[in-house]
C-alpha positions in Angstrom: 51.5 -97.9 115.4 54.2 -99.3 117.5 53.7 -100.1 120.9 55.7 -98.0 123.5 57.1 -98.9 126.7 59.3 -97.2 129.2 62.4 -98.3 128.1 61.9 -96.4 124.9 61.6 -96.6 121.4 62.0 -99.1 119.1 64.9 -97.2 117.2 66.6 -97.0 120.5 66.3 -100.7 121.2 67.8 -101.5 118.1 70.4 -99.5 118.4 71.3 -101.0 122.0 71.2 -103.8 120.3 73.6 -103.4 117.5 76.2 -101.3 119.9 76.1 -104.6 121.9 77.1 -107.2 119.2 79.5 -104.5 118.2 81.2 -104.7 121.3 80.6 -108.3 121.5 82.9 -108.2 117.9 85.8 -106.5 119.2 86.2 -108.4 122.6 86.5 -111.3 120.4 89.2 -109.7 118.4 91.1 -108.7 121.3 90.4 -111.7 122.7 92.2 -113.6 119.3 94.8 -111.4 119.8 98.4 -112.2 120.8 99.7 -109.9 123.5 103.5 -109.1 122.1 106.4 -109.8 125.1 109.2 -107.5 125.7 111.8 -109.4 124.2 114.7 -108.3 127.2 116.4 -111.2 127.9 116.6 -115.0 126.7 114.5 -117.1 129.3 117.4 -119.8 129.6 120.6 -120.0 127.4 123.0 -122.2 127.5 126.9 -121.1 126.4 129.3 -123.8 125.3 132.3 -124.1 123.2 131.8 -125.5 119.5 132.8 -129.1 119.0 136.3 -130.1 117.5 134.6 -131.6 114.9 131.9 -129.4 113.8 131.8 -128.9 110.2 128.3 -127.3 108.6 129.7 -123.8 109.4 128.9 -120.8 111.2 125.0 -119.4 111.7 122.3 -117.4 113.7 119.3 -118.3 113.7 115.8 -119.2 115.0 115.0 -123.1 114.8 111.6 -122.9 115.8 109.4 -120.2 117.5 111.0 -120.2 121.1 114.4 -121.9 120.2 117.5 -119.2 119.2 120.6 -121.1 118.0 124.3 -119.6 117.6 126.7 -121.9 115.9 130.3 -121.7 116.0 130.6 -118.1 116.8 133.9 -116.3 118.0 132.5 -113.5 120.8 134.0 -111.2 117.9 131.8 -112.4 115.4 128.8 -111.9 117.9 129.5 -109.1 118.9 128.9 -108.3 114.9 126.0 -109.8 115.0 124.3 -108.3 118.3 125.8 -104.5 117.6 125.2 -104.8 113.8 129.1 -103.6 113.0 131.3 -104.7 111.0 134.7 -107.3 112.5 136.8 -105.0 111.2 135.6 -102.0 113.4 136.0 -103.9 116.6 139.2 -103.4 118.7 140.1 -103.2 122.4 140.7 -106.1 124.6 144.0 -107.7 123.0 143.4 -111.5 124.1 143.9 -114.1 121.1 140.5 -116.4 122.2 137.8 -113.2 121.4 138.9 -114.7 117.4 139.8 -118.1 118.3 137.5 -119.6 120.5 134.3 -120.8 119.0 130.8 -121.0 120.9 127.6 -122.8 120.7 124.5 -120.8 122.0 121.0 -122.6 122.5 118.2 -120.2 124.0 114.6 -120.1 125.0 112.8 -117.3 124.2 109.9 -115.8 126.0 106.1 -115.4 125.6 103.9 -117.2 122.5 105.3 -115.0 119.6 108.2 -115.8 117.5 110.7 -113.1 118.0 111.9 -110.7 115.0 115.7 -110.2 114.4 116.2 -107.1 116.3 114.6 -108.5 119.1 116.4 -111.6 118.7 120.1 -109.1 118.8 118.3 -107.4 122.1 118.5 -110.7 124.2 121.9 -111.4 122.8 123.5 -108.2 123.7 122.3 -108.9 126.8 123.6 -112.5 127.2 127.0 -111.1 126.3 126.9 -108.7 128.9 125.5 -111.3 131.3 127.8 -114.2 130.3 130.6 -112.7 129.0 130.9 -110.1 130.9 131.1 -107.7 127.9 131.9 -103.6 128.4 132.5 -101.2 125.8 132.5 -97.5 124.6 132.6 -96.0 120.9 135.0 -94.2 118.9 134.3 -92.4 115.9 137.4 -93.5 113.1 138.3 -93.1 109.3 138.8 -96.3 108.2 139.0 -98.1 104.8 135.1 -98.8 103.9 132.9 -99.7 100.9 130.5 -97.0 100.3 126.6 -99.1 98.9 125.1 -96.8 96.2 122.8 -96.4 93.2 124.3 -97.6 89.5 124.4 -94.8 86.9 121.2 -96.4 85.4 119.0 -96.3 89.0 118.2 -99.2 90.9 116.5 -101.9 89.5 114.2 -103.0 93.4 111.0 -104.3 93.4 107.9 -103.0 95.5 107.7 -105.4 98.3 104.6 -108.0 98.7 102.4 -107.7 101.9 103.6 -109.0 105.1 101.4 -110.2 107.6 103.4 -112.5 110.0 103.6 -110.9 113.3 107.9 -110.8 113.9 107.3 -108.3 110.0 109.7 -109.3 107.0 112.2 -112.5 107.2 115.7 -111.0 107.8 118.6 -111.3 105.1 120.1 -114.5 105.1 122.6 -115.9 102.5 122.0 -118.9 100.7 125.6 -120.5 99.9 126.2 -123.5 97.8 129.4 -123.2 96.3 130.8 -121.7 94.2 127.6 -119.7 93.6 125.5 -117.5 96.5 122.1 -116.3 96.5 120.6 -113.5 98.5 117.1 -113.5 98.3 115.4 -110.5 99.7 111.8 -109.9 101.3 110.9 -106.2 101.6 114.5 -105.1 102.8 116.0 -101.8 103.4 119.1 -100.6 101.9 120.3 -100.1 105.2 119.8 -104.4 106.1 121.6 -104.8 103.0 124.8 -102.7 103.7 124.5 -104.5 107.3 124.3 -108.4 106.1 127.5 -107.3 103.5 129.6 -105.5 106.0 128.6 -108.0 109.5 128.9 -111.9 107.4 130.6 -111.2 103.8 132.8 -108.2 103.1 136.2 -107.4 105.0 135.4 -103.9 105.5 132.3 -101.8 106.6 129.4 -100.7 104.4 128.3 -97.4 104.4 124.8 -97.0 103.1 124.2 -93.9 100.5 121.7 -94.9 98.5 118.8 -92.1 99.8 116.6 -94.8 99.4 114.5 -95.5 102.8 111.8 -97.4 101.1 111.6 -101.6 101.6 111.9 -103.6 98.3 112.0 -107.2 97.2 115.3 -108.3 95.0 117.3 -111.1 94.5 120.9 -111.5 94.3 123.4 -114.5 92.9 126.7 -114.5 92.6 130.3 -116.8 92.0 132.0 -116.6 95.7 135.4 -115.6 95.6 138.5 -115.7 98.3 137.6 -111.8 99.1 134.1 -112.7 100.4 133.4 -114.8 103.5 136.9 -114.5 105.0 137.6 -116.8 102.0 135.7 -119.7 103.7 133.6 -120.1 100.7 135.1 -121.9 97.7 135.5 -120.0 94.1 135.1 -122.3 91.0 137.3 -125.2 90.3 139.6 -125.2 88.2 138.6 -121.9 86.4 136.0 -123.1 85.9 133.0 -120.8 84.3 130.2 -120.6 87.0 127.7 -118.5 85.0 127.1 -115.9 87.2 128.9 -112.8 88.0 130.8 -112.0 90.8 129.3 -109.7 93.8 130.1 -106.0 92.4 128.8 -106.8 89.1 125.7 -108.4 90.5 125.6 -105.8 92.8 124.9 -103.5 89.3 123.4 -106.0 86.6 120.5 -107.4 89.1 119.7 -104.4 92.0 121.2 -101.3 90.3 123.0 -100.5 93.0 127.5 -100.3 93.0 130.0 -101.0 95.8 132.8 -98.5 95.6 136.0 -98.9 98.0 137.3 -95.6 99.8 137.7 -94.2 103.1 135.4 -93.1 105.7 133.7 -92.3 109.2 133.1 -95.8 111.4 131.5 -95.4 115.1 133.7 -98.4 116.1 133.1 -100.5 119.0 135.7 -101.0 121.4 136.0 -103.6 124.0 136.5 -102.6 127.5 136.3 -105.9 129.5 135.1 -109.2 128.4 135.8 -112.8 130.0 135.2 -115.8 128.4 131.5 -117.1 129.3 130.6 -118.4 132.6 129.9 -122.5 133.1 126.4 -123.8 132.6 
């Protein structure tokens, strides 16, 4: 027989025991855990305009885990960016330098996490408000518009492989050596797609109305022509025969998805106030 005492059983001593290393377990896993910031506003930022002779184009993006860089950005074009609306759709203020002066943005994030992209577009909407004193209301309009939908065959998306990095999937990002351009996408929505197009590439905005809501993995490449990119990107030379279709046709051959132009409702943005940013 086992010998009893007055703490109890043997059963029950065990069982202390094994509750105990349990809870031992998950402080440990709390304790390896990284506690996620609010990501409000940029710690520090500095605003500056771009260099006369700055010439490797025109980006947002995160250098390292706590740097954000903006380079060569009209407040028009980051207003695209932060708001996720196309150029086209933004109207208002009538001053000539919201298009043609250029800016140079280098921020410090907060906290030990890399932020994601719509956390990223959080502290920048509020660094325009902040900096350049940015106002604005909506206005729903008809307006000329691409409308992102399935081919007549169905799409042709991939089921997305398993993300594990805290800030989720790596956003949409064009990869451009001319005259070709890739688009490699990481468990996208139809809905990033349309955005990327109509905020960087297309001179109109993209309406998304594909009914799918699911995330996929697909790649796109494509020969650049002067319709795409404000025609900033180069076409082939000469006539030359890239090898690779241009964007609609892409669009259908590799994704299964179709651009078609028409008209339809925007919720533009229009500016109210905005001054050019404050000295650093």
């Amino acid at each position: 027989m086992h010998a009893l005492n007055r703490r109890g059983s043997p059963a029950r001593t065990i069982t202390f025991a094994a509750v105990a290393l349990a809870a031992v377990a998950v402080c440990a896993v709390m304790a390896q855990t990284v506690v996620r910031p609010v990501f409000e506003e940029f710690e520090v930022a500095t605003v500056r305009p771009t260099p006369p002779d700055w010439t490797r184009g025109r980006f947002i993006r995160m250098e390292s885990a706590h740097e954000f860089v903006a380079r060569n950005h009209a407040l028009k074009t980051l207003i695209s960016a932060a708001y996720n609306v196309s150029p086209q759709a933004i109207s208002g203020l009538q001053a000539g330098w919201i298009d043609a002066d250029h800016f140079d943005i280098l921020a410090k994030t907060p906290g030990d996490v890399r932020p994601n992209l719509d956390e990223q577009m959080a502290m920048l909407r509020k660094l325009l408000a902040d900096r350049f004193q940015l106002t604005f209301h909506r206005e729903p309009k008809e307006m000329a518009v691409y409308i992102l939908s399935l081919a007549k065959n169905g799409p042709k998306l991939r089921q997305p492989e398993a993300n594990t990095t805290p800030e989720g999937p790596s956003p949409l990002i064009f990869v451009i050596a001319p005259p070709l351009i890739r688009l490699p996408a990481k468990s996208a929505t139809m809905g990033e797609l349309a955005a990327v197009m109509q905020r960087a590439m297309l001179d109109r905005p993209v309406l998304d109305r594909t009914g799918l809501t699911a995330r996929y993995d697909f790649d796109l490449e494509f020969t650049a022509d002067e319709s795409l990119f404000g025609g900033m990107v180069p076409g082939p030379a000469n006539g030359e025969d890239s090898g690779k279709p241009g964007l609609f046709r892409a669009l259908q051959d590799q994704a299964g998805l179709r651009l078609e132009a028409t008209r339809g409702p925007v919720e533009t943005f229009v500016i109210d106030r905005a001054s050019r940013p404050s000295d650093n």
